[in-house]
Structure formats: structure tokens, C-alpha cells
N, C-alpha and C positions, 0 to 999 in steps of 0.2 A: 337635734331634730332631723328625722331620716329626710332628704331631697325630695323626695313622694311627697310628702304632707305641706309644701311649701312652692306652688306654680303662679307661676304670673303669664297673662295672656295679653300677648302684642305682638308689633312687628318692627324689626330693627330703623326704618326710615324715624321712627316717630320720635321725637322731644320728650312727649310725655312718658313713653315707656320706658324711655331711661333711668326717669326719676327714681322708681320704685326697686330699681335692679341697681342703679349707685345706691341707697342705701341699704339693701338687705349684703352691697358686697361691704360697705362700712363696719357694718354688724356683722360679719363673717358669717351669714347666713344660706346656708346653701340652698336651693332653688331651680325648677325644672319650670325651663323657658318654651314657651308652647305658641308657634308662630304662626300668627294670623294671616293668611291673605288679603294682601290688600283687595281692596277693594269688593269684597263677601264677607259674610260672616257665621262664624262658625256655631253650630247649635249649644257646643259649652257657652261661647259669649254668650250668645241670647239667652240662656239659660242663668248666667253669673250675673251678668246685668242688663234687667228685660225695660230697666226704664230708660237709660239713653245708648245702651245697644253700642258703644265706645269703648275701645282700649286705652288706657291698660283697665286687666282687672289682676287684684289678685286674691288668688284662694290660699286661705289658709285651713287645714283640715278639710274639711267643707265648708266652709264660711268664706265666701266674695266679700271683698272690699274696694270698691269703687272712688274714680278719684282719684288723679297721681297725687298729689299735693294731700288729701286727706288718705293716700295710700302711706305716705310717708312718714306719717304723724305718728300712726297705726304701726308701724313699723317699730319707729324710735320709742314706743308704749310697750310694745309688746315683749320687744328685744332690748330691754332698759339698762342694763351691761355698756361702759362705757364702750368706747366713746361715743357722746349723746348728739344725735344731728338737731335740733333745736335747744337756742340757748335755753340757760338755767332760769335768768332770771325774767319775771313776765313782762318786763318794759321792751328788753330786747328781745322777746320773741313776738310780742306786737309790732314792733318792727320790721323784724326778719316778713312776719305775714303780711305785712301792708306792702314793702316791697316785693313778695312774691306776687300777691292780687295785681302792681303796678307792671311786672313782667310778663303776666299773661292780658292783662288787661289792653293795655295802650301798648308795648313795645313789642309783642308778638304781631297785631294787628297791622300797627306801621310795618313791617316786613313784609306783609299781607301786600298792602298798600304798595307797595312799590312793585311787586308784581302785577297788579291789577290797574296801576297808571295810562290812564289815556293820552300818550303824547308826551315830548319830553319835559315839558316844564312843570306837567302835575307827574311825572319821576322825581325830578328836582328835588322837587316841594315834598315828596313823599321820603327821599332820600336823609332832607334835611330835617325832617321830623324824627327821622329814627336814631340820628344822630343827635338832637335835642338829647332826646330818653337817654341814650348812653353815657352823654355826658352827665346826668342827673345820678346815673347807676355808676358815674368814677366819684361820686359825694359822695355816695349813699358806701361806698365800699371802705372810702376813706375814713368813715362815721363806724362801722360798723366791726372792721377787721381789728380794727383798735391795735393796729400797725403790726398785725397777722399776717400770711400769706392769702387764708382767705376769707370773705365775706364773717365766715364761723369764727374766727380768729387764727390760730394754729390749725384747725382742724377744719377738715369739707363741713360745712352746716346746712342749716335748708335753704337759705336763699343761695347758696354754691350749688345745691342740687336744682332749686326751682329755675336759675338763669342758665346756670352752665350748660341746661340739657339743649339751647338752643343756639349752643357755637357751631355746631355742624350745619344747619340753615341758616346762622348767620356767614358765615366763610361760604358758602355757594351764592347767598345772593351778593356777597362782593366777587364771586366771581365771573356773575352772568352779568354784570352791571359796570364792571371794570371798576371797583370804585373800593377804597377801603375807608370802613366802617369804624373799628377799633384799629387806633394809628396811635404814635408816640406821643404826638402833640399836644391831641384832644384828652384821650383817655390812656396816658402813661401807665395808671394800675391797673388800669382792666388789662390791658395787653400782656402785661406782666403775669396777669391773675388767672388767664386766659392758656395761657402753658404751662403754669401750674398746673390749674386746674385738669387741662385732658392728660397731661403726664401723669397723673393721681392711678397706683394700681386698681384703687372701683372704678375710672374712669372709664381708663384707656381702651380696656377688651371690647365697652358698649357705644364708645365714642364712633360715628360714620367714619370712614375716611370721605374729605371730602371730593376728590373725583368720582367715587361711588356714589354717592347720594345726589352729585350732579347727572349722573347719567339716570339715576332713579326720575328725578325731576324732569328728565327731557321726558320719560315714558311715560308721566304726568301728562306734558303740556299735549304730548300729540293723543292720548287718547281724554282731553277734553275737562281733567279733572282740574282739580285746587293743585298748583305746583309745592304749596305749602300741606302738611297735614294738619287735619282741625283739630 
């Protein structure tokens, strides 16, 4: 499939838009990446998705699909040629999705959370929540890798995709915070799974560097936005 027929619309700061560009690079899927400005938007988005006006989107042919998480689904269907980013069988891909809903749900927010703390004890407290989650997410890895490298087992899966896309805002808010998050201690496989993971050739090229995405986030705080993206 020619690169024309196959664009995805975002901007490199975002988690989400990783999602859908680690897996079309899984699928050996070639794809013309079309960068959003932050903070406007452009008449294609509005155009690809006029009901919540958010990236990523992606087009295929003419057809927008909206939705990292359901862009990814989409992906793995369409592009059904191993290797498959969602398990085979349906117990563990209700799985794989319930921890994905639980990554954007409660552990993206608690990251929220600790940028938005009033004062250092509701930091603390907002710190030690995010750290709760993670340690839930070194079960949940141990349960699931079924003594794999990642989440998928041998191979990137969707919940490597749905978490992984947010180690580059994780590794900045331990850097503005002085504090580390994923340590040996606490979560020995995540850390582990964690260098895997952005060493991964679909990774690496989409993965931020984190001193870039710190310097993104200071031009966040002073002109007034979310230092996280939504």
C-alpha cells in the first residue's frame, strides 16, 4: 500500500499519537505523518473528526478513524499479517483492554495530579498515588508477559502500546519532581520492560527524547496550558 493512501494526523509531544504510528511501524506499514500545531487546528482535523476535534486521527484511503486505542484495533484488523498486536485468545484481550481503560483512566490522570497539586503534601499524596498504579501495572505485567519481555509476551502488544506511549511524560515528571517513579525496588519489571520497550525498532524513532519534551512542557507552563497533553 502506496504511503499516500495511509496518513495519521498529530504531533510528536502527544502519548496518544504514538499509539497508532508504534503499531502501523509493527505491521511494517508505511505512512505519511501530517503535524499538527499544537495548540490550533488544522481544517483536515476538523474535517477527519468534527466530533471531538482531537488527535490522533487516522486516514485510511479516505476514511478517518478516530481514537488511539480504537485506532489501534483498526490497525491490527486491517493489517491481520502477523505479528498480531492484540492477543489471540478473548480472556486475554479483555484484559490487555481493561488494563489499557485502567492506564488512561486513573494512571494518566494521577500524573495530571501531581502537576496540578496545591502545596507539597497534596504532591506527596498525588506522587504516592501514581506509584500505587505502577505498582498494580508490575502485577499486571508479571500476569500478563507470562515471563515475556513484554506485556504481549515475546512480542510489543496493546497494552506495550496503550502504557508505553506515556514513558516520555513519565521520565519528565520524575524529572521536574526529582523523584523516581519506576525504580528497582518497587517495579523491578516495569523498569526492565521499560528499556525494552523504547529500545524496540517501532519505538525508538516516535519515542520524545526526554530533555525535549521537558523543554516542550516549560513552553506549556509559561503560555498557560495543561503541561500534560489531553
Amino acid at each position: 500500500m502506496a504511503k499516500s493512501d495511509v496518513k495519521v494526523l498529530g504531533a510528536w509531544p502527544s502519548p496518544f499519537v504514538m499509539r497508532p504510528r508504534i503499531a502501523l511501524s509493527i505491521k511494517s506499514v508505511e505512512y505519511e505523518f501530517l503535524q499538527e500545531t499544537m495548540g490550533s487546528k488544522s481544517e483536515l482535523l476538523l474535517k477527519s473528526n468534527p466530533v471531538h476535534k482531537k488527535i490522533p486521527v487516522l486516514i485510511h484511503g479516505d476514511k478517518p478513524v478516530c481514537e488511539s486505542l480504537i485506532i489501534v484495533e483498526y490497525i491490527d484488523e486491517v493489517w491481520s499479517s502477523p505479528p498480531s498486536i492484540l492477543p489471540s485468545h478473548p480472556y486475554d484481550r479483555a484484559i490487555a483492554r481493561f488494563w489499557a481503560a485502567y492506564v488512561d483512566e486513573k494512571l494518566f490522570p494521577s500524573m495530571k495530579e501531581i502537576v496540578s497539586a496545591d502545596g507539597e503534601e497534596a504532591k506527596k499524596a498525588a506522587i504516592q498515588k501514581l506509584v500505587d498504579g505502577l505498582i498494580l501495572l508490575e502485577d499486571a505485567y508479571a500476569n500478563c508477559s507470562k515471563g515475556g519481555k513484554f506485556f504481549g509476551g515475546e512480542q510489543i502488544g496493546y497494552l506495550d502500546i496503550a502504557f508505553g506511549c506515556y514513558l516520555g511524560w513519565l521520565r519528565v515528571t520524575e524529572k521536574f519532581n526529582q523523584v523516581k517513579l519506576l525504580d528497582e525496588a518497587k517495579t523491578p519489571g516495569l523498569v526492565k520492560w521499560a528499556e525494552t520497550f523504547c529500545a524496540h525498532p517501532a519505538v525508538k524513532d516516535v519515542m520524545p527524547e526526554t530533555d525535549k519534551l521537558a523543554e516542550f512542557a516549560k513552553v506549556l507552563f509559561k503560555a498557560g496550558a495543561a503541561p500534560l497533553p489531553k
